[in-house]
N, C-alpha and C positions, 0 to 999 in steps of 0.2 A: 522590536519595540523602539528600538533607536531612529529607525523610519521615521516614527508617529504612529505605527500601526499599533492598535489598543493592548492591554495585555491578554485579552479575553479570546481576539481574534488571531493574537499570535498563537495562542493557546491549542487555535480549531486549525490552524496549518501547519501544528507542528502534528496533529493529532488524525488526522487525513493523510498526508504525506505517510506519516510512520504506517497507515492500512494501506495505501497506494503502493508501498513499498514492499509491502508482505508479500502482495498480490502480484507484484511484477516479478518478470523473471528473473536471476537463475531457476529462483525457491519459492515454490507457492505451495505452503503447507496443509491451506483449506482442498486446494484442489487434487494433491496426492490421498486428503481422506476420501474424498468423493470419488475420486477412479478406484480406491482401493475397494470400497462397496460394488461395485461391478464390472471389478479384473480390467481393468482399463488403466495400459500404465504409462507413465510420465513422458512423452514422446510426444513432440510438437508442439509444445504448448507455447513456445517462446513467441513466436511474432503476433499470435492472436493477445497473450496476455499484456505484450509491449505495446500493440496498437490499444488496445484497450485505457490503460491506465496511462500513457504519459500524457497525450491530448485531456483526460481528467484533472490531470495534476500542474498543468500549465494553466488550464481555465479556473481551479480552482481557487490557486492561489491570485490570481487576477480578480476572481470577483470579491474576495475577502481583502488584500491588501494594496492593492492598486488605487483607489482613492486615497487612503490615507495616509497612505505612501508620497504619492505626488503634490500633496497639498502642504507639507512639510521639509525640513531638511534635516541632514544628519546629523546626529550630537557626536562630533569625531570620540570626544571625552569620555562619552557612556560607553566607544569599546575597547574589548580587550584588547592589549597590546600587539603587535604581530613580531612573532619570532623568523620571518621568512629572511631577511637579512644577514641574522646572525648563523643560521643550519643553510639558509638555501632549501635543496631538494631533496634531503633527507627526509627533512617531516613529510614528506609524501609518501615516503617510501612503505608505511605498514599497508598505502592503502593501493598503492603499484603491485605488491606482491600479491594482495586479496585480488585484483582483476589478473594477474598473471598465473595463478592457481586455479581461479575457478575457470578461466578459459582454456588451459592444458587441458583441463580432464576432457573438458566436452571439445575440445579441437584435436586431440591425438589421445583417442580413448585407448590404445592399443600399445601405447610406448610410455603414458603416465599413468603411475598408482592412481586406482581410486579413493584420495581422504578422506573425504567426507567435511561435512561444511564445518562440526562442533571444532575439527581438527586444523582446518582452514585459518580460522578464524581464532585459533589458539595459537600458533603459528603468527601471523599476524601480529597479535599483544605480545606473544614474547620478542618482537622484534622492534615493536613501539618504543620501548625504554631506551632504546641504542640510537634513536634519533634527534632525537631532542634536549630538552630539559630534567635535568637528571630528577629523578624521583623515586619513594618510597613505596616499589610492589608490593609488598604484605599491608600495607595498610589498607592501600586502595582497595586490594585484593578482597580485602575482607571488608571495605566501605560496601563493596559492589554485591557483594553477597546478603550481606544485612537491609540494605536496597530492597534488592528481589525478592525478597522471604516474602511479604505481605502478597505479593502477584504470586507467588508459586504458593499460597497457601488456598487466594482463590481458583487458579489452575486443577488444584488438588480436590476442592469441593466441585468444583464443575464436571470434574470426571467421575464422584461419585454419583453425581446426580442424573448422569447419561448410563451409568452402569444399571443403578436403581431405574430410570424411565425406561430402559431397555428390561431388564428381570420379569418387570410387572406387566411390561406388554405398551405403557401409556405413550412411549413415543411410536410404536408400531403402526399402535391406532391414529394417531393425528396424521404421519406421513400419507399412511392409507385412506384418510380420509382429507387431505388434502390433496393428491396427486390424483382421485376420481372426480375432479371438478373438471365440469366444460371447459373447452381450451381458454376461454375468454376469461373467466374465473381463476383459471388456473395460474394466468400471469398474473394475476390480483394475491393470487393465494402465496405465490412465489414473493412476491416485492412486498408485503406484508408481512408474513410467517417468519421468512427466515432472518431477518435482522431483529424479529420481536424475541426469537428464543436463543439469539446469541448462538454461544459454544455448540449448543443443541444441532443448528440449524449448518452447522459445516459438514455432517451427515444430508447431505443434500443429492446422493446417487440418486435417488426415486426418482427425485424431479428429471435427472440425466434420461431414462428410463420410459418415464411419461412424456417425453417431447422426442423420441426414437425418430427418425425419419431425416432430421434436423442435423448439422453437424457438430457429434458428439464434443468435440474437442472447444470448439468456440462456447457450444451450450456450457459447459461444465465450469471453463474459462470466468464468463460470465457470474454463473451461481457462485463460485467462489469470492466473486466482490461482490458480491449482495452479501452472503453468508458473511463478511467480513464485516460489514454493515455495524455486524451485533455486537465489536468493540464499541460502540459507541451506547448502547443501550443499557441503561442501569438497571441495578445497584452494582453490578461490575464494572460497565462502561471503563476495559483496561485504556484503548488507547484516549481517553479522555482524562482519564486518573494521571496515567504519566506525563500527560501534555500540560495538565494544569500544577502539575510537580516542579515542571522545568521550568516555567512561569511563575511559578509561587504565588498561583493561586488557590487558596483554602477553599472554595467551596466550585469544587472542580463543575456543576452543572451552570455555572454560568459561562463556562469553557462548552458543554454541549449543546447552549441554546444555539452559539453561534455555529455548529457542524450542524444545523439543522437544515441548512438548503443546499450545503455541497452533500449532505448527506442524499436528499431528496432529487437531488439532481445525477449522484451515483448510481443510486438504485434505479431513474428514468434510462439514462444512457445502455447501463446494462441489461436491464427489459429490454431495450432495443434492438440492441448486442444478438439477442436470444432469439429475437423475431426475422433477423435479418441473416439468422446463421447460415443460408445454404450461402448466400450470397458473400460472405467472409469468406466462409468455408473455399469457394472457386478460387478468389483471387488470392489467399495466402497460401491455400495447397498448390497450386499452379507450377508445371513444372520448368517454366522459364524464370528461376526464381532474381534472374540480375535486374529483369524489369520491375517485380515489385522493391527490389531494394533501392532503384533510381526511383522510384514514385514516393516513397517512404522517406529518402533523402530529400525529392521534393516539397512533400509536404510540411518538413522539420524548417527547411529551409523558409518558405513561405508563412508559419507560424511566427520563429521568431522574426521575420520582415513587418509582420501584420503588427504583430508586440510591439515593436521600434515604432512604427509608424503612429500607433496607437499614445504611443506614452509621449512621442513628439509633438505631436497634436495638441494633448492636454497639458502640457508643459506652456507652450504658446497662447491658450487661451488663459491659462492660471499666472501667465506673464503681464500677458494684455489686464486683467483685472485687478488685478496689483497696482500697474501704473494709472 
């Protein structure tokens, strides 16, 4: 906001980001539910879910904050102070330790305990207080929990209401009757259905199942950022709720008008993703794996070039129109 960027559309990039982020790797929680539906387990998902989501998450926040961004300057006074002077590299440290935990386990499976993330990540905050600016753990503590209640209460209804559609047979019947549509339907029935039923639609193995042929790992990849979709879909719409929290915005659905075309543009990309999977499928399974990490370097490299050049451009002409 301090950009210029609105409150509405900081809103939709904090609330994007935070689903882009679910979905990227280490931890993709929608897509462990979906292998878990057809014994398919967590293993290589990492460079399909990385190609997937970080090229979304660069485009997206350029088509939302890039104009209004560049047309503006920064109000140094609206931010907060920086401590980096007085601590240095300590404040970075809770979040040095998180990338040096999570990469032991999966770099030397065989000589590190496996934590596990809740413990990772608990670890971490007890280590937060020792770097910085001293503070009051039980308070926050219990700030942070009084927070969450309201999302673990809808958490807690969503799972009754998957247990009840499961009981009665009623989610059985819709999967079964969406996953016997013509192929062509069937991407239609996919990029519609499951962002409209939310929580529901993270149960998304059939679709894995109905497109067999295809590679499992990219397809599934995919359906789990579609099925993530359905944070954004009311009356729960979580990551809209929390985004328009952190913005203080009170009537968080004008925070989802504007996810409405990164949103539309997610679910486009990931159809793609799914039509195009033999074709991922080759080049990330590929057993030369140092060439696709020079290609993937290149292509990072060439992105943020394209960005720089892009934002140098419109700096020049919103110079020239000025004078």
């Amino acid at each position: 906001m301090s950009l210029g960027i609105s409150r509405n559309k900081t809103g939709a990039i904090i609330a994007m980001a935070g689903i882009l982020g679910m979905i990227a790797p280490p931890v993709n929680i929608p897509v462990m539910i979906i292998g878990g539906g057809i014994d398919m387990p967590y293993i290589g998902f990492g460079l399909p879910l990385l190609i997937l989501t970080v090229p979304l998450a660069i485009v997206i926040v350029l088509i939302l904050g890039l104009k209004s961004a560049r047309a503006s300057r920064v109000d140094e006074a609206s931010l907060p102070p920086s401590y980096h002077s007085e601590y240095g590299w300590k404040l970075y440290l809770p979040l040095i330790l998180l990338v040096v935990l999570i990469g032991a386990e999966r770099a030397f499976p065989q000589a590190f305990p496996l934590l596990g993330m809740p413990l990772v990540f608990m670890l971490c905050a007890l280590v937060a207080p020792l770097t910085g600016r001293k503070m009051k753990s039980l308070p926050i503590t219990r700030d942070a929990v009084k927070a969450a209640l309201p999302v673990m209460g809808i958490l807690a209804g969503v799972g009754m209401f998957l247990q009840i559609m499961t009981l009665t047979g009623g989610r059985g019947f819709i999967v079964s009757m969406l996953t016997g549509l013509p192929l062509g339907l069937l991407y239609l029935s996919i990029g519609v259905s499951m962002p409209i039923f939310g929580a529901v639609s993270a149960y998304g193995s059939p679709f894995v199942l109905a497109l067999l042929g295809s590679n499992e790992i990219v397809v599934a990849s995919a359906l789990s950022l579609i099925a993530a979709m359905g944070d954004l879909m009311p009356p729960t719409a979580l990551a809209g709720l929390f985004a328009a929290k952190v913005v203080k915005q009170d009537n968080y659905t004008k925070v989802l008008r504007q996810c409405l075309l990164p949103a539309l543009l997610t679910v486009g990309v990931s159809l793609a993703y799914i039509a195009t999977a033999e074709f991922w499928g080759k080049i990330i399974f590929r057993s030369d794996r140092l060439v696709l990490y020079g290609i993937l370097l290149a292509v990072v490299i060439a992105v943020v070039a394209g960005i720089m050049i892009v934002d140098r451009v419109g700096r020049g002409r919103l110079t020239k129109e000025k004078i």
